[in-house]
C-alpha positions in Angstrom: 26.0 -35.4 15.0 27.4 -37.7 12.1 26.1 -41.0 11.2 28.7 -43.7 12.0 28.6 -47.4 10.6 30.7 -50.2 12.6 31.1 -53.2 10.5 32.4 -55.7 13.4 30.8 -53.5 15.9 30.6 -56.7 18.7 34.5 -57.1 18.6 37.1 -56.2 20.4 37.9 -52.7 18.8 34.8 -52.5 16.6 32.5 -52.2 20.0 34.9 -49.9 22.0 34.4 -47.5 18.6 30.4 -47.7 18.6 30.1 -47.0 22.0 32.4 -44.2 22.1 30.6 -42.7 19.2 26.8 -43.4 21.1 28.4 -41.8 24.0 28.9 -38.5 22.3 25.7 -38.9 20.8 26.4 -39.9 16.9 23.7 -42.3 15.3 25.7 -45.4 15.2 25.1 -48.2 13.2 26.9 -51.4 14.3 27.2 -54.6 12.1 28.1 -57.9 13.2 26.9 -61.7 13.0 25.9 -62.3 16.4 23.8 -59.7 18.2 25.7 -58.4 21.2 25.5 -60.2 24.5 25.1 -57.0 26.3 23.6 -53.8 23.7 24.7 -50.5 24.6 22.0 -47.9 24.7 22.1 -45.5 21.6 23.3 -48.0 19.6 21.4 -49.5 16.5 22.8 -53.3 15.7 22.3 -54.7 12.4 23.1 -58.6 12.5 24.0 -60.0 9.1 27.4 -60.3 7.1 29.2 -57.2 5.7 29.6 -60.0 2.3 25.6 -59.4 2.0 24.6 -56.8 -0.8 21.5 -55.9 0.8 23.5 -55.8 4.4 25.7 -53.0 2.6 23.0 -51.4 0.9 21.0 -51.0 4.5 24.1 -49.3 6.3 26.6 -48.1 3.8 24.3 -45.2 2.0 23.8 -41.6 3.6 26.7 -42.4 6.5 29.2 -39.8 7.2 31.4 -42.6 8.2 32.0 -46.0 7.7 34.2 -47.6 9.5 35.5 -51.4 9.3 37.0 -53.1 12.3 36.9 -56.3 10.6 38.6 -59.5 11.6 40.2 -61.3 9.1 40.2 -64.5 10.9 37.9 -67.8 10.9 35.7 -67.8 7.6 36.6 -64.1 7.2 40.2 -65.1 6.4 41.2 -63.8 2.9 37.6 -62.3 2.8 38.2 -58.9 4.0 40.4 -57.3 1.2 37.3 -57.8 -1.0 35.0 -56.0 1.3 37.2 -53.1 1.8 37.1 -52.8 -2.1 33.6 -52.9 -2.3 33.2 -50.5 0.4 35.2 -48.2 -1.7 33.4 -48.4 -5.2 30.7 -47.8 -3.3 31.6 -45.0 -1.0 33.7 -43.2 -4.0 32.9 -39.8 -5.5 29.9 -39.7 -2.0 30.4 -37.7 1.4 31.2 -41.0 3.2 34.4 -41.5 4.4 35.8 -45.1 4.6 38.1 -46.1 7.6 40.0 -49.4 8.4 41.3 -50.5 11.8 44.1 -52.4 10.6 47.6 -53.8 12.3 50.6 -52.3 13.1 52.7 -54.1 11.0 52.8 -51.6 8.0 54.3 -49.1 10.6 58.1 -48.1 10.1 59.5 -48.3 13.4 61.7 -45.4 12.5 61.3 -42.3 10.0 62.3 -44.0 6.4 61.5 -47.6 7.2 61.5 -50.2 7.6 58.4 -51.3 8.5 57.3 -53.6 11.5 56.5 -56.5 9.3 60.4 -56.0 7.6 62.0 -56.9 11.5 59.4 -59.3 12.5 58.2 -61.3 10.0 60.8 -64.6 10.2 59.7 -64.7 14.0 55.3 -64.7 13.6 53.9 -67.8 13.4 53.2 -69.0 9.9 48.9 -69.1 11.1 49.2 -65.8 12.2 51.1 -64.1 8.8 47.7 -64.3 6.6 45.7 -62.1 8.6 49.0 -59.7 9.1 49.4 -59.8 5.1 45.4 -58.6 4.9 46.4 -55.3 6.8 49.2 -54.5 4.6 47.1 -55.5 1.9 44.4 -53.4 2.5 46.3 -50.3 3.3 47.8 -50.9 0.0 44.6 -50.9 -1.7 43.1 -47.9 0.1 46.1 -45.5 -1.3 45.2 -46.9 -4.7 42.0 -45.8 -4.8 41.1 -43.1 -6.8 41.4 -39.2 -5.0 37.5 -39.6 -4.9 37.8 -41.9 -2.1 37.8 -40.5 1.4 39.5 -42.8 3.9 41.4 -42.7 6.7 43.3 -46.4 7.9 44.0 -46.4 11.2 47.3 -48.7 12.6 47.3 -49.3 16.8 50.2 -50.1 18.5 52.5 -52.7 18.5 50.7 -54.7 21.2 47.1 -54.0 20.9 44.0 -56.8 21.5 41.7 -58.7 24.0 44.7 -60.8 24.8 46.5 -57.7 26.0 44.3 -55.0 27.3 45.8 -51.8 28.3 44.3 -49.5 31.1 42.1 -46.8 29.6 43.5 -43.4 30.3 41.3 -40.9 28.7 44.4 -39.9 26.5 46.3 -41.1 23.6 49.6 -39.8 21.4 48.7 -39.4 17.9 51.8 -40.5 14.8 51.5 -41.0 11.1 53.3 -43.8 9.5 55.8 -44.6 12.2 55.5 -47.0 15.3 54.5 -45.0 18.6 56.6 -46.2 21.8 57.1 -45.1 25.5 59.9 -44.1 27.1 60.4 -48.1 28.7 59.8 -49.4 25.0 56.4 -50.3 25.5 53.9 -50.0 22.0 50.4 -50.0 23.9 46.7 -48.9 23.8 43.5 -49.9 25.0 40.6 -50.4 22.7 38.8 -47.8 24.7 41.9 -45.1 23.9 41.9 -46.1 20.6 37.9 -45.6 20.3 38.4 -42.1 21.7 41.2 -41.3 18.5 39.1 -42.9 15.9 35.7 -40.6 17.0 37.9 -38.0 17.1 39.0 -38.0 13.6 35.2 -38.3 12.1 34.2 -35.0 14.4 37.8 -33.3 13.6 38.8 -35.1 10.4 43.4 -34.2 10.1 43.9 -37.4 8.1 42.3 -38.0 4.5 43.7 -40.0 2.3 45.7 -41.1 5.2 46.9 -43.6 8.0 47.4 -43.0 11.5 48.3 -44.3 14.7 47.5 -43.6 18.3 49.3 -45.2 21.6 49.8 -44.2 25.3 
């Protein structure tokens, strides 16, 4: 059994990730602003903001695995690059591992580049490129940490949210660095797929230091 934090553990991918974990029976943690409307049984929730010290000093200390599925939207626009850096001074030279649900956007959508972001980024609306340029922020940040840092950042596919949910299979492909699609071009997951390929990095851990990405 491992000890799992969610920060964002109401939201869309953040939730689908606690309850996953509860349902294999981890201790989880799950931190968010708003209690949940409907709590899932086996699941702890801490309501406060992941910017709190004494938030992060409640649910960051003696976790196998912390894991941030953090908007960067609303009041949390800009904010979460800071957090993530936090999270790593204070996870570094520990047993915790640090994970990020990120975007796809830093994915190459073919071996050698370029990356999502490089073919897309004339066409996304100028309100949506902040919270695109926090992903590839962050992911930039977590490979310059030092080697005493465990994390893992974790890119879904192209289309992945509550504004497009998937079905949830039970299965998922696994990639590194490059853009997973289907044979009719499709670049999908649902949050529930995605949950199952997060938990099953923290009980089978293939990717320190490392991003991945997971798709139907």
């Amino acid at each position: 059994m491992a000890r799992i934090t969610v920060l964002g553990g109401t939201g869309y991918a953040g939730a689908a990730i606690a309850a996953e974990a509860a349902k294999r029976g981890h201790e989880v943690t799950a931190v968010s602003r708003t209690a949940p409307e409907t709590p899932v049984a086996g699941i702890d929730y801490v309501t406060g903001s992941v910017q709190d010290a004494a938030v992060l000093d409640a649910v960051v200390p003696g976790r196998d695995v912390v894991i941030s599925a953090l908007s960067p939207r609303g009041d949390m626009a800009g904010q979460v690059e800071a957090v993530i850096h936090e999270l790593a001074r204070r996870v570094d030279g520990t047993g915790t591992r640090l994970a990020h649900v990120g975007g796809a956007s830093s994915l190459l959508v073919e071996p050698g580049g370029p990356r999502l972001w490089d073919t897309t980024k004339e066409h996304v609306p100028a309100e949506v490129r902040p919270e695109i340029e926090t992903g590839l922020q962050i992911l930039d940040d977590l490979r310059a940490t030092p080697e005493t840092v465990d994390w893992f950042y974790v890119s879904p596919p192209e289309t992945f949210g509550a504004w497009a949910p998937a079905p949830a299979t039970g299965t998922y492909r696994l990639g590194g660095d490059v853009l997973l699609r289907a044979e009719d071009g499709s670049s999908t997951i649902s949050a529930a797929d995605l949950a199952v390929a997060i938990v099953d990095e923290v009980e089978t851990p293939r990717h320190r230091r490392a991003r991945f990405t997971a798709a139907h």
